[in-house]
Structure formats: structure tokens, C-alpha cells
C-alpha positions as CSV (number, residue, x, y, z in Angstrom):
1,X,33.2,33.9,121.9
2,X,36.4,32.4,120.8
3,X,38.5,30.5,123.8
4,X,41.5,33.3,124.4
5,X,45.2,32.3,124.6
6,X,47.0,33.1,127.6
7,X,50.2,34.0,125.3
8,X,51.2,37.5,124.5
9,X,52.1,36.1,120.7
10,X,48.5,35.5,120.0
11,X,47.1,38.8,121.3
12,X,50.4,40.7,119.1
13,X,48.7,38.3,116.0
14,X,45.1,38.9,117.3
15,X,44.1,35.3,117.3
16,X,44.5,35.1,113.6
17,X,46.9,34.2,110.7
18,X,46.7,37.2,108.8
19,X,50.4,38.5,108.0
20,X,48.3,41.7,107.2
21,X,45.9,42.9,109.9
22,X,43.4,44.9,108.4
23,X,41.1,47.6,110.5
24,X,39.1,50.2,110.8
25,X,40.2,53.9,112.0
26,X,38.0,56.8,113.2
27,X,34.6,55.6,113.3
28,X,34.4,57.2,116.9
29,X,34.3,60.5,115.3
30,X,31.8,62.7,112.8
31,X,33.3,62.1,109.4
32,X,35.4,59.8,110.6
33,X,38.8,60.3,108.5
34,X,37.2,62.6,105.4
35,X,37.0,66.4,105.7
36,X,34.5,66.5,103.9
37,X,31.0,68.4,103.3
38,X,28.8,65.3,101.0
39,X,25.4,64.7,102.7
40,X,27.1,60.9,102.8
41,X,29.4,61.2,105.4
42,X,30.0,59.2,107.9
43,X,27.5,60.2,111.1
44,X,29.4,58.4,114.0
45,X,26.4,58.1,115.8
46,X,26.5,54.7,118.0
47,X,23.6,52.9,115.6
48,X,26.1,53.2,113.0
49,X,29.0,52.2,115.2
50,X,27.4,49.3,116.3
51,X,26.2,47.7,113.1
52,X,29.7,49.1,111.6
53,X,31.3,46.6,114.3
54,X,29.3,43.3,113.8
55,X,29.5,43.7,109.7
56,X,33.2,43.9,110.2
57,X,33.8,41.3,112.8
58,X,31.4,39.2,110.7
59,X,33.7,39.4,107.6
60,X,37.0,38.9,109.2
61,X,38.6,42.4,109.8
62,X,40.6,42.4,112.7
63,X,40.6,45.7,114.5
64,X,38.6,48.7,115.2
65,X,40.5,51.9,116.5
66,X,39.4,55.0,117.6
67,X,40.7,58.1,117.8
68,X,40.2,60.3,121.2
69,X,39.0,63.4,120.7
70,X,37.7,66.0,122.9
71,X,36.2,69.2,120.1
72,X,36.0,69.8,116.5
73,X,37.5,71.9,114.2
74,X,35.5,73.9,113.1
75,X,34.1,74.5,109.5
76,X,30.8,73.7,107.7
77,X,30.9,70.6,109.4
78,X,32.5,71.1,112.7
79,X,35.0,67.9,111.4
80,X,35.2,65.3,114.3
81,X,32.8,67.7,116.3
82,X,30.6,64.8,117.6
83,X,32.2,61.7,118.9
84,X,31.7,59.1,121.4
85,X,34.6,58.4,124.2
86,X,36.6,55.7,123.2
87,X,36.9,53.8,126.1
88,X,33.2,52.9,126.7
89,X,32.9,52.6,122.9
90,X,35.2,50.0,122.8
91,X,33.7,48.2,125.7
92,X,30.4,48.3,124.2
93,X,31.5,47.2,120.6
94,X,33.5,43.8,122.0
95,X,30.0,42.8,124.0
96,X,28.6,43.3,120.2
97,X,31.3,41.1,118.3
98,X,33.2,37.6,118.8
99,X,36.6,38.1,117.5
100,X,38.3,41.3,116.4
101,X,40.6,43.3,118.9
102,X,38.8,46.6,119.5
103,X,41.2,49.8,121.0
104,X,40.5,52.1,123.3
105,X,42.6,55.3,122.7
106,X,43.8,57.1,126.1
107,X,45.4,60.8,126.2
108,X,48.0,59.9,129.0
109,X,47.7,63.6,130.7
110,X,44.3,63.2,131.1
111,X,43.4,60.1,132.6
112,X,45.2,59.1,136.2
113,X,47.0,55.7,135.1
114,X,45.4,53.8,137.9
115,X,41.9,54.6,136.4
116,X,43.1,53.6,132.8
117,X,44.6,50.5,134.1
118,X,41.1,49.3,135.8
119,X,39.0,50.3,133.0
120,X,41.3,48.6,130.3
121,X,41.3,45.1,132.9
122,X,37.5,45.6,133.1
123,X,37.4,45.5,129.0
124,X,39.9,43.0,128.7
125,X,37.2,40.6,131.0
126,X,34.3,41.5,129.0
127,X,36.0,40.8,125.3
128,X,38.2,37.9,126.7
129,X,41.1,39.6,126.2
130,X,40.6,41.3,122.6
131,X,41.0,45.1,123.9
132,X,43.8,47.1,122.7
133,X,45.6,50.0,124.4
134,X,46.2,52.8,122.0
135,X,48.7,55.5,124.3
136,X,48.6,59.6,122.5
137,X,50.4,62.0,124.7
138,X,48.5,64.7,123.1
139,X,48.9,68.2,121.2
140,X,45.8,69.6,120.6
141,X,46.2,72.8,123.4
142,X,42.5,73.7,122.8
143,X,41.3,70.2,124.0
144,X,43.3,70.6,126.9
145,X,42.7,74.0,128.0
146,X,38.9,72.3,128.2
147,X,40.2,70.5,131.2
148,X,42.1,72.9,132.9
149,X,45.7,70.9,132.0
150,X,48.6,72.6,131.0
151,X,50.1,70.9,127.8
152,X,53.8,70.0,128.8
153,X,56.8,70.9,126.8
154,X,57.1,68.1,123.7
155,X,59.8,65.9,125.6
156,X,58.6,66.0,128.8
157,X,55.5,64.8,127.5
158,X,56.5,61.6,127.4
159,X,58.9,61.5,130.7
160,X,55.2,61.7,131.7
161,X,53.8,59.4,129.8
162,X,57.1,56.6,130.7
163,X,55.5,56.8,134.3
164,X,52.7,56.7,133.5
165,X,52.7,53.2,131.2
166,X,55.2,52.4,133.9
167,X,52.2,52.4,136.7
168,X,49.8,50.9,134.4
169,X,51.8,47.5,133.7
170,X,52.9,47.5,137.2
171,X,49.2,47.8,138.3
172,X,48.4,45.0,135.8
173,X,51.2,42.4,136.7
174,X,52.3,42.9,140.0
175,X,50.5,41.2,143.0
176,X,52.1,42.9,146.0
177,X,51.1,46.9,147.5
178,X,53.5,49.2,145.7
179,X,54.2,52.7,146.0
180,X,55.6,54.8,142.8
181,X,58.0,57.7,143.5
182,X,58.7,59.5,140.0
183,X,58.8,62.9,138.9
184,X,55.8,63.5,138.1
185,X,53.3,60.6,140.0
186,X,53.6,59.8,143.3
187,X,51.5,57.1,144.7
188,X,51.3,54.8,148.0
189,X,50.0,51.5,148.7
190,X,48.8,51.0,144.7
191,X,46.5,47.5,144.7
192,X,45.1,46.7,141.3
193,X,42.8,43.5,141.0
194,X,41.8,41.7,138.9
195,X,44.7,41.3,136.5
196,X,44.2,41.1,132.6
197,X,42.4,38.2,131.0
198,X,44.7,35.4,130.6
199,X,47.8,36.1,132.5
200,X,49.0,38.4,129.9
201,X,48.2,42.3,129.4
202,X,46.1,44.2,126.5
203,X,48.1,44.9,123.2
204,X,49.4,48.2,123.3
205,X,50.3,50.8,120.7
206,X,51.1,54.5,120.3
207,X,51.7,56.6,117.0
208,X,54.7,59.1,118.4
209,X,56.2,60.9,115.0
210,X,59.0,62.7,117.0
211,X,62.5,61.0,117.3
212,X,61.7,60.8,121.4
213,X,58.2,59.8,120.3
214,X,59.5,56.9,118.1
215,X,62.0,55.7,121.0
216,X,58.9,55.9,123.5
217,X,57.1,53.5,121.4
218,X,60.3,51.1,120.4
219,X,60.8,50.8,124.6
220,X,57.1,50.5,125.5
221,X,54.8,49.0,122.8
222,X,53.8,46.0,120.9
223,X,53.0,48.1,117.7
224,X,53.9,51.2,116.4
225,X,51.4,53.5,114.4
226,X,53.2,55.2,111.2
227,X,52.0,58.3,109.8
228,X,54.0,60.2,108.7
229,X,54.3,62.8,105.4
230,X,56.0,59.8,103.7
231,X,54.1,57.2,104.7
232,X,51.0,59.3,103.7
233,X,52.1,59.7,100.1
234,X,53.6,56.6,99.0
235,X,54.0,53.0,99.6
236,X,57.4,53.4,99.4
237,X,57.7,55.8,102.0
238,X,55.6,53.0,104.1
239,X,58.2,50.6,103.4
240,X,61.0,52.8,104.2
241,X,60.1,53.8,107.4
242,X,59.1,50.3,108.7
243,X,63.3,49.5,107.7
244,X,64.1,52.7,110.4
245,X,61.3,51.2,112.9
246,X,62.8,47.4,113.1
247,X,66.2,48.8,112.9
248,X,65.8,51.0,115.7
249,X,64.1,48.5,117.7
250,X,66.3,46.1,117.3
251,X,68.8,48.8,119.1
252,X,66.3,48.1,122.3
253,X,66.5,44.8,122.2
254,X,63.2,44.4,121.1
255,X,60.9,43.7,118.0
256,X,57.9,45.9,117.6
257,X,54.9,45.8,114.6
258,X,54.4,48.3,112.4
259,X,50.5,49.7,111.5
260,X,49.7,52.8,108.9
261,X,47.1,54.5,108.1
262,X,45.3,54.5,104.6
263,X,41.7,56.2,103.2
264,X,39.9,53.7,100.4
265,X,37.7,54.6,98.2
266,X,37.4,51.3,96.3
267,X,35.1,51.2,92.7
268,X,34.2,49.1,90.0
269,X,36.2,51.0,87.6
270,X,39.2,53.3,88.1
271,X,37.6,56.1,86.7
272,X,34.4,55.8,88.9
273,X,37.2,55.6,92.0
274,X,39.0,59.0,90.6
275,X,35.3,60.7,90.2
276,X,34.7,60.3,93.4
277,X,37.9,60.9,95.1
278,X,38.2,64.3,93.3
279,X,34.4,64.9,94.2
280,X,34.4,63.6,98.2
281,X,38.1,64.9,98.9
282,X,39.1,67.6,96.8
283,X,36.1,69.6,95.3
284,X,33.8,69.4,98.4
285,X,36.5,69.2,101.3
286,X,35.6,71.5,104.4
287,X,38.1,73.8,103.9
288,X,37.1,75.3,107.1
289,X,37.7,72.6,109.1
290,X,41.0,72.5,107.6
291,X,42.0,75.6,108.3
292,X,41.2,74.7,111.9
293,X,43.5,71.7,112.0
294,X,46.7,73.6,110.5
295,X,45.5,76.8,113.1
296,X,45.8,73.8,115.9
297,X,49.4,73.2,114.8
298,X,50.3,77.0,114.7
299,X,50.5,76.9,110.2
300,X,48.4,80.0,109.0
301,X,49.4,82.1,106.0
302,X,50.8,84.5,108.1
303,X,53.4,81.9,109.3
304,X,54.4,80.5,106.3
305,X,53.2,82.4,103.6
306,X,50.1,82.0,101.3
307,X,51.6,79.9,98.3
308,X,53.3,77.1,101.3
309,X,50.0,77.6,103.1
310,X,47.9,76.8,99.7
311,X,50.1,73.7,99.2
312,X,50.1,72.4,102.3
313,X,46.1,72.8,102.9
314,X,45.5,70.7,99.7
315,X,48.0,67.9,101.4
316,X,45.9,67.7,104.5
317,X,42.8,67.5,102.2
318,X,44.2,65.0,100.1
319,X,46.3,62.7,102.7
320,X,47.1,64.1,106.0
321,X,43.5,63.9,107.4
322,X,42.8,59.8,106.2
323,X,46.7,59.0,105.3
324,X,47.5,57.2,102.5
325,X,45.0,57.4,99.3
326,X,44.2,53.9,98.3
327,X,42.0,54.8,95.2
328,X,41.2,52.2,92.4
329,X,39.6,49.0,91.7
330,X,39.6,45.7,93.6
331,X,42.8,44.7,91.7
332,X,44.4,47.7,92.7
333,X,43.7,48.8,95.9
334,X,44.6,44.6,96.8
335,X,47.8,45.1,95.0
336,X,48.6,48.3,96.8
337,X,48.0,46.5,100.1
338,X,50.0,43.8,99.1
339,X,52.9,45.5,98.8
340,X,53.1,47.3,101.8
341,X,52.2,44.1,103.4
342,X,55.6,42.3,101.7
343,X,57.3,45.2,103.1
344,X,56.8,44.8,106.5
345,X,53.6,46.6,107.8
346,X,51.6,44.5,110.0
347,X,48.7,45.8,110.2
348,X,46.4,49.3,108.6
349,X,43.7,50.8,110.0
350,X,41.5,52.1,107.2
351,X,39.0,54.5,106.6
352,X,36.2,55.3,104.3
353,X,33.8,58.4,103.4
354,X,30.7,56.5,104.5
355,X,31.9,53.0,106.4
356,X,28.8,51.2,106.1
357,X,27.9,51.9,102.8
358,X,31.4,51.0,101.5
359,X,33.2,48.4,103.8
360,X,30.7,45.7,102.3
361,X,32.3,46.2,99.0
362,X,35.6,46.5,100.2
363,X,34.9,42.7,102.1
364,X,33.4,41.2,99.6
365,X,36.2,42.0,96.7
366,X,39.0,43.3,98.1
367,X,39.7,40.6,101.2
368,X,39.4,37.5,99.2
369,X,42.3,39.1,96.5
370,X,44.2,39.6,99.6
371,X,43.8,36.0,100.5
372,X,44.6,35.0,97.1
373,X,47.9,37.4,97.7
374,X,48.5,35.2,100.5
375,X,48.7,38.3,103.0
376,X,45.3,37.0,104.4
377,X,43.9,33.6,105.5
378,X,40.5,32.3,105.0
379,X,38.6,32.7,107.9
């Protein structure tokens, strides 16, 4: 394994040069980031997952991030019905690689902050200090209902989730017995040991899309996870709202990095990219399990009537579920990253139809353009 820094800088840069961090998002989860019904999809199964992991650490990507969930969706595929917890995932995956940052994604309401705070120090020890903290607050009522917690009301989800990252850095930096009196935790004679790898703490991140879910992130986080509808269906929609994030956190007195999210389906030819976007996305999407995300969020044609309802179903097929679209050749899905690179996005956690058999390609043709962009170093 590489020799770790003790310096927050390098763990924010995660150990590398690259002004664009390129990563992988969703491969925790059955069909990872594609609604979709092809025989190809991705399996999530931890085989997969594993050699997924140690092709992408061996060609230089720079992150892995998961996404918790607890049930699927429904649909011909029961979308994101199988997945492996993210925690232990992660932990397994950095004992499998040498240098990429792997997350583990944590639904605050569900896990006491103490435990989260010891499992995180025990991953940060065994990948010498590459894990990443990825905070969601949560909104999926039918996962929680599964453990008996009642979802709180939007903002006081995360007054919640302040104490709660609150205890979990004071757990990781403090040396003395503390007790925490808030609102909502209440603890007495808190001892946490060991403390992170290196003196420092595990990278954090959380992807709140609400104005208080924003200013959450802006006064807690290293790095800020965009996706939003604008972000989702152009690049400059990307580069707009990474202008609002640094402005805003300038406002705290702090600088935070900006990630999206983006879905590549990279080909020879354009026209072999189109075909098989249209084919994998659009013509054979699980509709079903569609309907089941949009049902989770309270849309249904009875709420917003059929023709919105129509339009807005084909949006979650086409860019809500894996975000941006990054469809083309080489040339143009490098160029595409490029310039949401030059505009300020740090990093991009991107998924694929079937990781394995298509992140090779993506390596071999579209990282070295990057390079040659000079968004990426040569490893």
C-alpha cells in the first residue's frame, strides 16, 4: 500500500494529482444506476464487486461510492432489490486495492453515531486512511418503516443529523471522556479509541438538494455531491451550480469540492453509443421499477396528471436514475468531462449498464484523453 499522509489536503486530493477525480457510483446495488431490463445488467453480486474494485484501482480511478439502500423498487427487475451494505463493502474492497478512496454511505437515523464513528476508524486502519464518509439523511419512508423509525420532518432531519456528525468528529478527535447534551442525543462518558489513521479524519461528503440540505453540507463536509434536475441534463447546469456551491461556501468561511453524477455509455462510433443508449435506457427501461421510485416520492398520475406524469417518467428513465448522459465516442465523452472539469467539478462518480464489461473501454480510451486534457495525471 501506498505510505498515507497525515494532512487533510491529501485525503480532500486522494493522494493524487488529478484536478478531476474520477469514480465509480452504485456498484453496491442490482443494476447499479440503469433501470433497466437487458439480460447485461449489472449483477452486484460481491465476485463482481470485487474484481470491479482491483480493475479500477489497477487503472487509476480514484473512488468507489456506494449507495445505501435497504429494498427495491419494484418492477421486472426489482431495481436495486439486491445489494450489499455499504459499510462492510467498503471495508472489504480497500483490503482488495492499494490506492483509491473507497466510501461507505451511512443513513444518519439509522446508525447510532458512536457505532459509525468506530466502524469508519476501524476502515480507516485497514485502507490506511483511504475510506470516505458519505452522510444521506434519508427519504425513502418504506425503508424506514422496515426499521421501525419514524422519518422526521425535512428540516429536522438534519438538526439530527448536525448532532449527529457533531458526535462522530468529536469521537474521532477528542482524547478526553465527553458527554453530549443536544436535542435529540444524549450521551455520558463517550471514549472513542483509536483515532483515524494519520491524525486526521476520513473525507466526508453528503448530497443534500434542499436549501437547508446544501447549508448542512457547506458547514460540515469536504465535498458536496450535485444532482440535481440541472445538473442531470446539461453540463452547463453542472457548471452553474458549482458557481452557487463555492459562493455559498465562501459565506461559511469555508471551501468545499464539488462531485456529480454522470451514466457513460462510451462506443466506437457515435451511432453505436446512440443504439445502445436508446436500446439499454429508453426502449427496455423497467418502467415498473420507475413507477416505484416516483410512488416513493408521492408523483403518480393522480397527483400530477398523466401527460406531467408521462414526461417526467421518461426523465427518470433517461437522467434522474444515473444523472447526467455522457453518450458518444472517446473524443466526446473526454471532451464532455473536460468541460465540467474546467468548470469547477472535482470529482464524478460514474456509472455504467454492465461495469465490468465497459469500464475497460472507458480506461483504456477515455482516461489517457483526459490526461492529454490535462484534467488527469499519468499514474
Amino acid at each position: 500500500m501506498l505510505a498515507r499522509s497525515a494532512s487533510m489536503r491529501d485525503r480532500i486530493a486522494m493522494y493524487n494529482g488529478n484536478a478531476l477525480k474520477v469514480g465509480l457510483f452504485g456498484a453496491n446495488c442490482s443494476s447499479g444506476r440503469s433501470a433497466t431490463t437487458v439480460p447485461e445488467r449489472w449483477s452486484a453480486s460481491w465476485e463482481d464487486c470485487l474484481a470491479l474494485a482491483r480493475l479500477a484501482d489497477d487503472a487509476g480511478l480514484d473512488f468507489m461510492l456506494p449507495i445505501a439502500r435497504w429494498k427495491g423498487y419494484g418492477g421486472a427487475t426489482d431495481f436495486h432489490g439486491v445489494s450489499l451494505e455499504t459499510i462492510t463493502w467498503a471495508v472489504g474492497l480497500l483490503c482488495a486495492t492499494k490506492r483509491m478512496t473507497v466510501f461507505g454511505t451511512v443513513h444518519a437515523p439509522l446508525f447510532h453515531p458512536l457505532i459509525a464513528a468506530k466502524e469508519f476508524v476501524t476502515a480507516d486502519h485497514i485502507g490506511q486512511g483511504r475510506v470516505g464518509v458519505n452522510i444521506v439523511c434519508g427519504w425513502n419512508e418504506g425503508e424506514f418503516d422496515m426499521f421501525g423509525v419514524k422519518q422526521r420532518e425535512h428540516d429536522m432531519r438534519y438538526a439530527y443529523a448536525q448532532e449527529w456528525v457533531d458526535i462522530v468528529k468529536a469521537a474521532w478527535q477528542r482524547d478526553d471522556t465527553f458527554d453530549f447534551d443536544g436535542a435529540f442525543l444524549k450521551l455520558h462518558g463517550v471514549r472513542a479509541f483509536p483515532k483515524p489513521c494519520g491524525g486526521t479524519r476520513p473525507l466526508m461528503m453528503n448530497a443534500g438538494s434542499s436549501d437547508i440540505g446544501q447549508a448542512f453540507a457547506l458547514r460540515n463536509c469536504d465535498a458536496f455531491f450535485v444532482a440535481t434536475v440541472s445538473s442531470r441534463k446539461s453540463l452547463a447546469g453542472n457548471a452553474a451550480k458549482v458557481a452557487e456551491i463555492k459562493a455559498q461556501a465562501q459565506d461559511f468561511g469555508r471551501e468545499i469540492e464539488v462531485f456529480t453524477v454522470g451514466q457513460v455509455i462510451c462506443r466506437p462510433t457515435q451511432q453505436e453509443a446512440d443504439d445502445y443508449y436508446q436500446h439499454a435506457i429508453i426502449d427496455n427501461a423497467d418502467w415498473g421499477a420507475i413507477d416505484g421510485m416516483l410512488a416513493n416520492k408521492n408523483i403518480t398520475p393522480a397527483s400530477i396528471g398523466a401527460e406531467e406524469y408521462d414526461a417526467k417518467r421518461r426523465y427518470f428513465a433517461a437522467n434522474a436514475v444515473g444523472g447526467y448522459p455522457f453518450v458518444g465516442t472517446p473524443d466526446k465523452v473526454a471532451e464532455e468531462l473536460t468541460i465540467i472539469s474546467r468548470a469547477g467539478v472535482r470529482g464524478i462518480g460514474l456509472s455504467f449498464v454492465n461495469y465490468l464489461a465497459e469500464v475497460p473501454y472507458f480506461c483504456d480510451e477515455v482516461l489517457p484523453r483526459l490526461t492529454r486534457a490535462g484534467v488527469r495525471v499519468t499514474r
